[in-house]
N, C-alpha and C positions, 0 to 999 in steps of 0.2 A: 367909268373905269375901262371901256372898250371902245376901243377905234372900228369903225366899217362891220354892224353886227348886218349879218344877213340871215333871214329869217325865212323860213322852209316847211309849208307844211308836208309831212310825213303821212300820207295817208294810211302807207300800213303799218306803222308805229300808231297814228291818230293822236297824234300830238305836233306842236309848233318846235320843231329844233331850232334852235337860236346854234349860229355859228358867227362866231367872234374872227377874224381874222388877223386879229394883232393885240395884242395886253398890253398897255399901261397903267399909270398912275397907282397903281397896287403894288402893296411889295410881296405880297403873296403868288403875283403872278407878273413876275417884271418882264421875262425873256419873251423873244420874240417866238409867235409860234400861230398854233389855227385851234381853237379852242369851240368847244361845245357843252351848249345847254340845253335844258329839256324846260318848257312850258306849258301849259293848258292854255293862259291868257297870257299872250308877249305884252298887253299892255298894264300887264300888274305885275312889275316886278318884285313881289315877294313870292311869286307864285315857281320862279325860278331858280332851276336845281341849279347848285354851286357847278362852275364853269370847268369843266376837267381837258387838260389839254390832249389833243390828238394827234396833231404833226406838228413837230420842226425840225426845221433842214429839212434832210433826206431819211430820217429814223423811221420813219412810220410809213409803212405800206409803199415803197420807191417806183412801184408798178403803176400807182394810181397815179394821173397826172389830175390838177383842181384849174378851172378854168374859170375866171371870174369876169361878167361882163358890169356896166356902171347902169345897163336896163336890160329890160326884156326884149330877148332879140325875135322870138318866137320860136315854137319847135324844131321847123326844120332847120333855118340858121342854125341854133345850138347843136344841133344834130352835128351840123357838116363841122362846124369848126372842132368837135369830139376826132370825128372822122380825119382831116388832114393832121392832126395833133400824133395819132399813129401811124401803125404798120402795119397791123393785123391784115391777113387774107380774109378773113371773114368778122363784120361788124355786125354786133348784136344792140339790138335798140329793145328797152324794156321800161313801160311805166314803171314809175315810183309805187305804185299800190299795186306790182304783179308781183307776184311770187315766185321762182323759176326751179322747177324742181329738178336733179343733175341729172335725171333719164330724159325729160324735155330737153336738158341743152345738150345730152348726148345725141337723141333722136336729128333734133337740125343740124350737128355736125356730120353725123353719118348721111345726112338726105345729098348735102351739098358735096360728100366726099361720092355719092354712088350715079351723083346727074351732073356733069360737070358744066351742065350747059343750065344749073340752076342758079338764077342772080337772086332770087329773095326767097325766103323760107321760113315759113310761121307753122304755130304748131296749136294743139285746142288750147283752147283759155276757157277754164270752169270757174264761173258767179259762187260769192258767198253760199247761196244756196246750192252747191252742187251741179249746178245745171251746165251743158255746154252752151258757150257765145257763139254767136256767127262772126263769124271772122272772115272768110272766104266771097268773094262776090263777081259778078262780072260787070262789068263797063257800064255805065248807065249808057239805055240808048231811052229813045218814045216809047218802043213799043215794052219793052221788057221793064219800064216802068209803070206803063199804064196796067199789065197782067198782073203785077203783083199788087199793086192798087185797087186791083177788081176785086181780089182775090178767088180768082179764076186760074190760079198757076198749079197746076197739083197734075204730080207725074209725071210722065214725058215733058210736059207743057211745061212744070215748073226748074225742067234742069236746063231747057230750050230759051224760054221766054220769062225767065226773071232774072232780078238784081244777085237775089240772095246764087249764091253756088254752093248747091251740095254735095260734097266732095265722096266722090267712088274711089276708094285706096284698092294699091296693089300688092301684089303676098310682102311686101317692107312696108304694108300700114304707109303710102304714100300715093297724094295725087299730086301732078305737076300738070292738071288745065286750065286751073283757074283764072283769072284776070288779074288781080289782086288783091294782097293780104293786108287790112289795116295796119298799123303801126305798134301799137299794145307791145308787141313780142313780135320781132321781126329780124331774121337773119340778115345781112347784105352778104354779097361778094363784092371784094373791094376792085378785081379788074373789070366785072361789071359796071361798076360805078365810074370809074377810069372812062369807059369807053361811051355811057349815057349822059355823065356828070350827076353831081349830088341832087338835095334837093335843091328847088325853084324858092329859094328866100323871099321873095313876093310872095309865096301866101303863107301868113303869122302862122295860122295852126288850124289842121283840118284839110285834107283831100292830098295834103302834101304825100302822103304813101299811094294815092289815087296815081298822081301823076308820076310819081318813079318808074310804078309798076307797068303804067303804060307805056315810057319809055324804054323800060326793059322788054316789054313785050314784042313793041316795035323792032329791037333792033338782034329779035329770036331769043330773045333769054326765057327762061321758064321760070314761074311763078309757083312752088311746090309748098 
């Protein structure tokens, strides 16, 4: 009954959305449009909530642009092509299973409006359990991989000579030395981008915010 379904898991939903992208042979649902379902098991279709439609035309949400590829292109690919699709000064990149609470997306707007020389900007990201993520790190080199492998890094030693970076904020709860911020939640500037280029589509997925951050680095942007 559906043409092109593309299927999604939702980790913070934790279910399989099924999105339909065209209706026929139904006459319950003849028009054209983008349609969505919810599943537990996509390969048991009784297990599937009735297909309710969510765009056609331009009715529904006209801000949202839907970008569909025929494979997986991998992260940062899909990133850039997000990225050229707008206009925004500032591009925000957020896992599907993050949550973004509107004082976090306040907080990276105001960092970027008070550092103008900040190209990327991440903010804590707290585990199911409450806990804060490392997020923050610096460059792998030998040595400040071998210290934190010893586990020999503690104090002076471990803000000096390890991976991990633990961030010393200033009276605006903000540090700008870091190296770089993984991707999870990740502010851009987009004439930063402009001036380093997006990401490196050579690598599928993983280190791709590695090497931004290093080209922002290189060419004096701040990492806040």
């Amino acid at each position: 009954a559906f043409w092109g379904p593309s299927v999604h898991w939702n980790t913070y939903l934790e279910q399989y959305v099924m999105l339909m992208n065209r209706s026929c042979c139904a006459p319950e649902w003849p028009q054209e449009g983008i349609y969505i379902s919810y599943a537990s098991n996509p390969a048991v279709p009784s297990s599937w909530s009735a297909p309710v439609r969510v765009h056609q035309g331009g009715d529904w949400y006209p801000q949202v642009i839907g970008i569909g590829n025929p494979t997986n292109r991998g992260f940062g690919a899909a990133c850039n092509q997000a990225i050229r699709a707008t206009r925004a000064p500032l591009i925000l990149l957020l896992n599907s299973d993050a949550c973004l609470t509107p004082e976090a997306l306040r907080a990276l707007d105001d960092c970027m409006r008070q550092h103008e020389r900040c190209g990327a900007a991440g903010c804590r990201l707290i585990n199911d359990d409450g806990e804060a993520m490392t997020r923050t790190r610096n460059f792998l080199a030998t040595v400040n991989q071998a210290v934190e492998m010893s586990g020999l890094a503690r104090g002076f030693m471990a803000r000096r000579f390890s991976r991990t970076h633990e961030p010393r904020v200033d009276a605006a709860n903000i540090d700008c030395t870091a190296d770089w911020i993984d991707g999870a939640c990740l502010m851009l500037r987009r004439v930063a981008l402009d001036e380093v280029g997006l990401f490196d589509e050579r690598i599928f997925m993983y280190s791709e915010d590695v090497d931004v951050c290093y080209r922002l680095r290189q060419h004096d942007w701040m990492i806040c």
